[in-house]
C-alpha positions in Angstrom: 1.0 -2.0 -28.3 4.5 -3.5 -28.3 5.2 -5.9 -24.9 8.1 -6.3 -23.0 7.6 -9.8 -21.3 9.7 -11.3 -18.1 9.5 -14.1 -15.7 7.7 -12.1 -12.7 7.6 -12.8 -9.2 5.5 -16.3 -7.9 6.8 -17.6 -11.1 4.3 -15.2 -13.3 5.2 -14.6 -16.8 4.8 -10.8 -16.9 4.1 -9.1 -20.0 3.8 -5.3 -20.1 1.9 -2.9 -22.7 1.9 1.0 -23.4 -1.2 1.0 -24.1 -4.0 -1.5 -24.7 -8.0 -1.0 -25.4 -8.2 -4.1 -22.4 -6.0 -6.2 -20.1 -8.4 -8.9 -19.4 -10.0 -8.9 -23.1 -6.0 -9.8 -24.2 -5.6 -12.5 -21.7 -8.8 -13.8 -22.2 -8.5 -14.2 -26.2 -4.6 -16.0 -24.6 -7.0 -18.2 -22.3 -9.4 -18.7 -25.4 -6.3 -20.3 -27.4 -4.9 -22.4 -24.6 -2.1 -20.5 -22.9 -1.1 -22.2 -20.0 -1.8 -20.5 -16.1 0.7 -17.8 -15.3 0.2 -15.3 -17.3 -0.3 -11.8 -16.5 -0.3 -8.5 -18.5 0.1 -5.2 -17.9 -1.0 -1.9 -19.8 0.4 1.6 -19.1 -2.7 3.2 -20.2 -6.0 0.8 -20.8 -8.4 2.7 -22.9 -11.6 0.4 -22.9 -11.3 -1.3 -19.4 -14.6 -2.8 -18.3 -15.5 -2.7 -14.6 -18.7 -4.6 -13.0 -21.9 -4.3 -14.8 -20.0 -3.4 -17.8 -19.7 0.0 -16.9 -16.5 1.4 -18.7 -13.5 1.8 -16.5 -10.7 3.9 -18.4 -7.3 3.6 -16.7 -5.1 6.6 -17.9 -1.1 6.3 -17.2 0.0 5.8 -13.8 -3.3 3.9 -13.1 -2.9 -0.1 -12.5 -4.2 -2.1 -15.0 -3.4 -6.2 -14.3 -5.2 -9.3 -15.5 -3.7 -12.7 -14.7 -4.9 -16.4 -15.9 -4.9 -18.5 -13.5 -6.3 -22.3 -14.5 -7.9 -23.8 -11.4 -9.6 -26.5 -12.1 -11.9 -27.0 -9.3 -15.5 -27.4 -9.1 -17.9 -24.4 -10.3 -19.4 -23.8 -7.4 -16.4 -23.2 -5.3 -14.5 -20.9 -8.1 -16.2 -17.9 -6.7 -13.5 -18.3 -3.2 -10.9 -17.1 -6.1 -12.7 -13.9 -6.1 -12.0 -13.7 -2.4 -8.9 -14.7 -2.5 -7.6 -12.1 -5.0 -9.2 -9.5 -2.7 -6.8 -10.5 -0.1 -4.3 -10.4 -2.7 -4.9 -6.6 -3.5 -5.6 -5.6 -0.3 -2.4 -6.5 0.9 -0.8 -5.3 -1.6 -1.8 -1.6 -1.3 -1.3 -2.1 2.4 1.9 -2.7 1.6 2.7 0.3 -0.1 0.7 2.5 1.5 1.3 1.3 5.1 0.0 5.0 6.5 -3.3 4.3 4.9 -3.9 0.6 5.8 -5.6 1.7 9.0 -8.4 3.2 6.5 -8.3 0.3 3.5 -11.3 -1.5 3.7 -12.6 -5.0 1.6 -16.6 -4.4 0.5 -17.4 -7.9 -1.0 -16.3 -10.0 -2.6 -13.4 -8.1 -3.4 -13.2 -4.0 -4.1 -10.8 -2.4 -1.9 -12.2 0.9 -0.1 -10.5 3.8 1.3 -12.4 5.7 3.4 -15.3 4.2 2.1 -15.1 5.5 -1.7 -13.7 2.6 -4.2 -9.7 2.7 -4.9 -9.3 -0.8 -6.5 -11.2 -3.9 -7.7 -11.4 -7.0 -9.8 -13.5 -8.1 -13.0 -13.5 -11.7 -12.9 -13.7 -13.8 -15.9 -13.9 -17.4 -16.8 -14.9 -20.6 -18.7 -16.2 -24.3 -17.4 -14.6 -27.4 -18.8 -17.1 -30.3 -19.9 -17.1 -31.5 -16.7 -18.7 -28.8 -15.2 -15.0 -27.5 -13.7 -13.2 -23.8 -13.4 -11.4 -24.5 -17.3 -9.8 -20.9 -17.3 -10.3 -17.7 -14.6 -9.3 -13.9 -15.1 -8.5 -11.8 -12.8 -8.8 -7.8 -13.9 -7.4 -5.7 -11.2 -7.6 -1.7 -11.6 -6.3 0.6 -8.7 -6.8 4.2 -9.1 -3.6 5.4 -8.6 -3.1 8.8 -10.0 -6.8 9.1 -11.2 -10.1 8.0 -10.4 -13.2 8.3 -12.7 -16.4 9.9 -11.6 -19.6 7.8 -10.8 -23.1 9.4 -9.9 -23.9 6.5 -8.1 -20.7 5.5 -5.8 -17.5 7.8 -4.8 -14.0 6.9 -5.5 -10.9 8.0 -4.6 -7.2 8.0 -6.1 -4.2 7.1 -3.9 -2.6 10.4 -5.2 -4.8 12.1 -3.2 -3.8 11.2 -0.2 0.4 10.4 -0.9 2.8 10.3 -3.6 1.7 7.0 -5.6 3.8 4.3 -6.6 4.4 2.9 -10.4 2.0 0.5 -11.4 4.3 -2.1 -12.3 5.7 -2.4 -8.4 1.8 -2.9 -7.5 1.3 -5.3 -9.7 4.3 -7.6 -8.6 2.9 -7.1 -5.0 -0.5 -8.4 -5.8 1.1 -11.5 -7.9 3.4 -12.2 -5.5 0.3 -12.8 -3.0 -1.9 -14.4 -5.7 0.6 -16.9 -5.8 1.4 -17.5 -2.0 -2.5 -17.3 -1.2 -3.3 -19.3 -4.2 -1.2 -21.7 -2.5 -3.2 -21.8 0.7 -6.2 -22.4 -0.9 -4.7 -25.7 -3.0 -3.1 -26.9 0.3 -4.9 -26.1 3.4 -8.9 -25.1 1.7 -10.7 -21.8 1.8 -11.0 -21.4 6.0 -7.2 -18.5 5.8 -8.2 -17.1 3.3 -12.0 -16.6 4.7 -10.3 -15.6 7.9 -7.7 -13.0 6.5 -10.5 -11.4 4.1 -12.9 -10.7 7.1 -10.3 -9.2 9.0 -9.9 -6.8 6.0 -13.4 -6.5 5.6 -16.0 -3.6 6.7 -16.8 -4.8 10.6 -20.0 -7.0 11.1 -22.9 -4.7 11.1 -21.9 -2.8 8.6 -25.1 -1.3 6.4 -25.5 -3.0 3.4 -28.0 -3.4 0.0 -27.1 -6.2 -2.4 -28.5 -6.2 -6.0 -29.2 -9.6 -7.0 -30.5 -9.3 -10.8 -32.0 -6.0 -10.9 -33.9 -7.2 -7.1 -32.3 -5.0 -4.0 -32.0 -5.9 -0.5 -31.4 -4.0 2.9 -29.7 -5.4 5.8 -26.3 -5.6 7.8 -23.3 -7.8 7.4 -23.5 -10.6 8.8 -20.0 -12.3 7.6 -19.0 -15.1 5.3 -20.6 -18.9 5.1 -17.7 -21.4 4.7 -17.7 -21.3 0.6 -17.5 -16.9 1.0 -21.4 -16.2 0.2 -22.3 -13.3 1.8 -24.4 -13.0 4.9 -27.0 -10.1 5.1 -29.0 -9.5 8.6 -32.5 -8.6 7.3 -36.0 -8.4 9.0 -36.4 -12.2 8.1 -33.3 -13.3 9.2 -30.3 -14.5 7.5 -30.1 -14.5 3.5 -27.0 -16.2 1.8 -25.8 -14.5 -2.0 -23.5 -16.8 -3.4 -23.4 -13.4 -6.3 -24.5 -9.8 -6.7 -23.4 -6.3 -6.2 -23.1 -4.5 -2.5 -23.3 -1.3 -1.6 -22.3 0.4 1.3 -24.7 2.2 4.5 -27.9 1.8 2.2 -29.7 -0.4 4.8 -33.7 0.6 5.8 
């Protein structure tokens, strides 16, 4: 588990692992103990990565595996646009290096990255509230399946290899700091409305077939877009429904 650590692009203090069991549980024990925003670790080969829903999401070399701590101090109910805004992050980072494939990258909210509509990246998010009711500490996971992607009965995924010759993990993960710290600069100057823009131009197109599970509860519609904070707009038969959280899938609409 030996690091090598180095100032990283966007001013990030990169450390990087062979191995570790988790990314994000490491940064988050370094949040726990008060290290300051700007860190960011990566692991050559994660062997008990956690994905949404606490499913396992093992990350074998040549896979990315990146968590960053970013301190943003801003009001709970707002946090949730730093989700968004790391999606933008990672989708413009494979984009980047995989500018053949961009035309087929798609963001599914609030922030996996599809290609060709099975999953080839996403983000755990993490985090603690001050006394004050204020974002103390976030995490940002990110896992791209580069070389490999693991095998769900419920959802398909798909690894970059597939498709071209991959890059090193290491050259993704400056990418996707480099625009975590320009985008994260948007949002401190200018508010949320660029970074809502950019991630719907990303996104699947409006109308898109959707079903969001909101605490074990499902619901059929079509996209509908973002409201100004980046809750999730779902066409139903009732109209318009707002989900500030819960997990979408893709062409399940009734």
């Amino acid at each position: 588990m030996t690091a090598a650590a180095r100032e990283g692009g966007g001013g990030w203090r990169l450390e990087t692992y062979e191995r570790l069991p988790s990314t994000s549980d490491l940064c988050v024990a370094r949040a726990r103990a008060g290290e300051a925003e700007g860190l960011a670790i990566v692991a050559g080969q994660q062997t008990k990565g956690r994905g949404r829903g606490q499913r396992v999401w093992l990350s074998p070399p040549g896979n990315l595996a990146l968590s960053a701590l970013l301190r943003p101090r801003t009001p709970l109910a707002i946090a949730g646009q730093w989700a968004l805004l790391a999606g933008v992050a990672l989708f413009e980072a494979l984009a980047a290096i995989a500018p053949a494939l961009a035309v087929e990258l798609r963001l599914k909210w609030p922030n996996d990255v599809m290609l060709t509509g099975a999953k080839l990246a996403g983000i755990l998010i993490e985090g603690a509230t001050d006394a004050a009711g204020h974002s103390d500490w976030l995490v940002l996971g990110f896992g791209a399946n580069l070389v490999a992607a693991p095998a769900f009965p419920d959802r398909r995924t798909i690894a970059l290899a597939e498709r071209m010759t991959p890059p090193a993990p290491i050259a993704l993960a400056e990418r996707i700091l480099g625009g975590l710290a320009a985008w994260g600069a948007v949002l401190r100057q200018s508010g949320f409305a660029r970074i809502r823009e950019a991630w719907l131009a990303y996104a699947h197109p409006l109308g898109t077939a959707l079903s969001v599970d909101c605490g074990g509860v499902k619901c059929h519609g079509y996209f509908a877009g973002l409201d100004e904070v980046g809750a999730l707009l779902l066409e139903t038969g009732g109209g318009i429904r707002k989900f500030p959280t819960g997990e979408v899938m893709l062409g399940a609409s009734v």
